[in-house]
N, C-alpha and C positions, 0 to 999 in steps of 0.2 A: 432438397429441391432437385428434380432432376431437369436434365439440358433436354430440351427440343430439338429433335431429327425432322424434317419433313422428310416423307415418303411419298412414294408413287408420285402422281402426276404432278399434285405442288412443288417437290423435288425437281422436276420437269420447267415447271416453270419457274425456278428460282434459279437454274442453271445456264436461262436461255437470256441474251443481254450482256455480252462483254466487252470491258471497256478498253481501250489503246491508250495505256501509258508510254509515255518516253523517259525516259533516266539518263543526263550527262554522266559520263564517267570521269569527267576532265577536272585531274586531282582528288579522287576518292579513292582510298584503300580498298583493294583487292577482294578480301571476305569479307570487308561491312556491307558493299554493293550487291556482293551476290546473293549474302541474306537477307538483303531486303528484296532483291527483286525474287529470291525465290519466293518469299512469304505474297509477294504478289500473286505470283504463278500460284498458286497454291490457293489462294481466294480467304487465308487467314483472318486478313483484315475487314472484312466484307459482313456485315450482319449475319447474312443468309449465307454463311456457309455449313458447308456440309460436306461432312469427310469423307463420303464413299462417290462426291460428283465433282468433276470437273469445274469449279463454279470459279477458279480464279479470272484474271485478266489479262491481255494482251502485254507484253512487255517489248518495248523497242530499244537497246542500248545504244547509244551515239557515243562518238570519240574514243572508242575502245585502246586507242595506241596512247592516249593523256591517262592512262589509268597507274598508281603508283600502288607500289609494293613496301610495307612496312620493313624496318629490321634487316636482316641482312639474307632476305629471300632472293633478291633480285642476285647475289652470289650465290644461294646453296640451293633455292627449290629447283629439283627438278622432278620432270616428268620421263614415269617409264611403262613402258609397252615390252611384253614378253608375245612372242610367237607360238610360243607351244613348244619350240624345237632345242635341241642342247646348242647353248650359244646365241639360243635369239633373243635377250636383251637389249633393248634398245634405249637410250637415256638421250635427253634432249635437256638443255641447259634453259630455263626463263629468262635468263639474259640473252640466249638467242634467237629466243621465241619470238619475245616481245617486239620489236621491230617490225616483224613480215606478218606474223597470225597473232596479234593483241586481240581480235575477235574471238580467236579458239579457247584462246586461255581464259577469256569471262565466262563463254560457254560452257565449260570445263567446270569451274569453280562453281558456279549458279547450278549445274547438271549434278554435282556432288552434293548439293546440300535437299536437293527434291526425296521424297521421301522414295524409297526403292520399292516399288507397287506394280500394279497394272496401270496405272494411270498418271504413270512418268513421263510415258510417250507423247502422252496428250500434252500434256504440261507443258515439254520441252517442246512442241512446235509453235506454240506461244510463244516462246522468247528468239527475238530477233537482235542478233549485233553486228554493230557496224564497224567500219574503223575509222571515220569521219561521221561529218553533219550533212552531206553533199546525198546522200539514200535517206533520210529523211521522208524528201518529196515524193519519194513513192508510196507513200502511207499518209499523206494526205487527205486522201479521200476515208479516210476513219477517223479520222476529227481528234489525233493523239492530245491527251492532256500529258503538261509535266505531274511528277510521281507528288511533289508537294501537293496541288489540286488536287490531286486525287482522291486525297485521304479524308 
């Protein structure tokens, strides 16, 4: 049996219509979250998806700083950033992160698990995180469902 692709214009209109989920982070581990919300992003779960179009969904994360780290990450992971130059390593601790940019580090995780494409970019302006519930209201007007409803 082979899988059904819609092309051309149906493609078009199966891409058009996307939805605003919200996802609590408050008390979920780290890469269960981000693989779900990437498989949002991504339109996985969707009938009509299709791998060469944009067809996933909006993704809103709230409470970004309630997010918990399995094991003994919140001591050892860290993140590093080279410059190009001899000497420019730069290493930042998750335990120092988390406090001030808990929004970067979902970002971060959720942006690492999208597939590496032409069509990352797109994906990743889909996904919004917060560090409270308080920016919520401005997404209001797209009528967010939670990620359970969703599905």
């Amino acid at each position: 049996m082979r899988t059904y692709i819609p092309r051309g214009r149906e493609a078009e209109e199966l891409s058009v219509g996307k939805n605003w989920i919200v996802v609590d982070a408050t008390n979920q581990a780290l890469g269960r979250l981000a693989s779900r919300v990437a498989r949002v992003l991504i339109g996985k779960d969707k009938p009509s998806f299709t791998p060469h179009l944009p067809c996933g969904d909006h993704v809103i994360v709230i409470n970004a700083e309630k997010i918990r780290l399995t094991g003994n990450k919140i001591d050892q992971k860290v993140y590093r950033t080279h410059s190009g130059y001899p000497g420019g390593l730069k290493e930042v601790a998750v335990k120092r992160l988390l406090p001030e940019r808990a929004d970067w580090v979902i970002r971060e995780a959720v942006l690492g698990m999208l597939p590496k494409n032409k069509l990352r970019a797109r994906r990743a302006k889909m996904l919004r995180v917060y560090k409270g519930d308080k920016e919520l209201a401005r997404h209001a007007g797209q009528k967010p469902a939670a990620l359970a409803e969703a599905k």
